[in-house]
N, C-alpha and C positions, 0 to 999 in steps of 0.2 A: 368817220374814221380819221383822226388824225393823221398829219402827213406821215409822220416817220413809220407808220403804219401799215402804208401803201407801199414802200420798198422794202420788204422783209426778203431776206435768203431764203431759200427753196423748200429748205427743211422747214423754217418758222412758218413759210406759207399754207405748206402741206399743214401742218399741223394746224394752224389757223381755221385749214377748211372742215378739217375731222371734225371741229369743236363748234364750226357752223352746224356743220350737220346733225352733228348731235342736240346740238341750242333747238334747233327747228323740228327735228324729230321727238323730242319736248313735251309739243307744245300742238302736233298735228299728225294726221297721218303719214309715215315716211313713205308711202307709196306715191304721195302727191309731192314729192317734195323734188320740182324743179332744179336742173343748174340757174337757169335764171334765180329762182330764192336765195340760191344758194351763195350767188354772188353778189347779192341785195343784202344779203344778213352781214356779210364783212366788209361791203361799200366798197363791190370794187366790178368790172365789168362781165359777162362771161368770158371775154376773151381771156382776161387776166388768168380766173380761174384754170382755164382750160392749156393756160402757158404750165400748167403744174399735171394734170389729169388730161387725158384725153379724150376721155368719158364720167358720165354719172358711174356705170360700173365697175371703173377704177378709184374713183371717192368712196363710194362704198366699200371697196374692198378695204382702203387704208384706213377706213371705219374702225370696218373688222379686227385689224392687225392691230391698230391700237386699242381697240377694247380686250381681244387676248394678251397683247403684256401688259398692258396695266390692271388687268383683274385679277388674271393669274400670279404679278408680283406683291399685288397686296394679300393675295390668300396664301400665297410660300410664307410671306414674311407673320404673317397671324399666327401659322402652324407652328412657325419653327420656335415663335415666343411661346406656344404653350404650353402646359407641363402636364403631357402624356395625349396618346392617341384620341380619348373622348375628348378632351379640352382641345384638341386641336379641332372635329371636327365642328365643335360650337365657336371657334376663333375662325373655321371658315366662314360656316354660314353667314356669323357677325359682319365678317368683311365682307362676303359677296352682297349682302342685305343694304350696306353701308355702301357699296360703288354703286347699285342701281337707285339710291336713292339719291345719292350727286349727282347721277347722271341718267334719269328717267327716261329717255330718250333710248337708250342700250335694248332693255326689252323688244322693245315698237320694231327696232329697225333688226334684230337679231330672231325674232319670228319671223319676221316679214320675207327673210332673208333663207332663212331653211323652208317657207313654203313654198319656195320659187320652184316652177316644174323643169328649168332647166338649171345643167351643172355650169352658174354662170364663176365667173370669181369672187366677188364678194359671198356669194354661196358654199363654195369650197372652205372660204377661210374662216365661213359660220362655224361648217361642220368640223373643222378642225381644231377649233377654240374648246365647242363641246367635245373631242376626243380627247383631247388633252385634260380639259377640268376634270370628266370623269375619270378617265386614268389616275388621276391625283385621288382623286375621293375613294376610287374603291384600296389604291395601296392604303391611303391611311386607315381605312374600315379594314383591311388583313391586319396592319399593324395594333390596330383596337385588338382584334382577336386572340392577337399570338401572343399580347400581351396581360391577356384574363382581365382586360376591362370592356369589351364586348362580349356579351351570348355569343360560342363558338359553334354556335348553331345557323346564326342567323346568314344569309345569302347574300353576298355583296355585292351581287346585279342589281338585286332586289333594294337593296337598303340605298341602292347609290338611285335609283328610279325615286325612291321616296323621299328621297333629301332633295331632290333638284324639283320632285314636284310638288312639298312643301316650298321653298323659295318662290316659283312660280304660281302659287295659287296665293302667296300672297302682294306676286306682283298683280295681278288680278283683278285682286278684290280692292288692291289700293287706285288704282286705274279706274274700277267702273263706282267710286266712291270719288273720286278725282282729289283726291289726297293720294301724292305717292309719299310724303313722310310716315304715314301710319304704317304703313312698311319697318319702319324703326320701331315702333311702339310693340305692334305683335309681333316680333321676331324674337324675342325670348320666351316669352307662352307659345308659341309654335315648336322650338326647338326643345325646350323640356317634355313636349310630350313626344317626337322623334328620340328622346334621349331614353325615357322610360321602354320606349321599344325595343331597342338597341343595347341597353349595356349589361352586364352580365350582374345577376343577382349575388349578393352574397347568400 
């Protein structure tokens, strides 16, 4: 690491480590994934680190928080460029398909983290990223409806279940192919056929 590197302000630092952590959860299990690594991947000591967190469960949390506003601000901003409710929710998908493939590492540590059996903090702030994204998804699927370009049929528990578990099946399959780019590739033949489920027949 270069010098001017090792004195960063608090904020730059924090952020620095989110982006180890993510570098490393990558590339490995985040379950193994040491403060020791963790201060090894930015060349600098535990103590350093720990002048920032107090714990690995405080890294994780600010994991967390920075994977909800930046996923969430890239999929407001996809929505709001699109023109009309089904366009937006394939401007979601697009972008959500698009952050996990920059940043591969988000999945790994965001299951890891809802399977945790206690209500730790980085735990909380998983579950709260998922309340949040879905809350966005099922208003836009009303606003699909109200506006005669969804089936006013269809159930938007339901359709918001199939959307997040189309994204996730094909973080998946890109994972245990160890290609996370193909991600990019079937994300538009995945979502054309969510789309045929979904929108309302003429």
């Amino acid at each position: 690491m270069p010098p001017s590197e090792r004195y960063l302000p608090a904020e730059k630092r924090r952020l620095a480590t989110v982006k180890a952590v993510l570098q490393l959860a990558a590339e490995q299990n985040p379950n193994a994934i040491t403060t020791a690594a963790i201060a090894a991947q930015m060349g600098l000591t535990q103590g350093a680190v720990f002048r920032h967190f107090p714990n690995k469960d405080a890294i994780l949390q600010a994991v967390m928080e920075w994977v909800h506003e930046q996923l969430m601000s890239r999929i407001e901003q996809a929505v709001q460029a699109a023109p009309g409710a089904l366009a937006g929710l394939e401007a979601m998908f697009t972008a959500h398909v698009a952050f996990v493939a920059e940043h591969p590492g988000v999945p790994r540590i965001l299951f890891g983290e809802l399977q945790r059996p206690e209500a730790s903090p980085p735990k909380l702030a998983a579950q709260q990223l998922v309340r949040h994204y879905g809350e966005r998804l099922k208003s836009l699927l009303a606003e699909g409806k109200a506006r005669g370009e969804l089936d006013a049929g269809i159930e938007e528990e339901a359709a918001a279940a199939l959307f997040l578990g189309s994204i996730q099946g094909l973080v998946m399959q890109s994972l245990l192919a160890g290609d996370v780019q193909s991600i990019r590739r079937e994300a538009c033949k995945v979502f054309a056929i969510y789309r045929r489920a979904i929108r309302r027949e003429p």
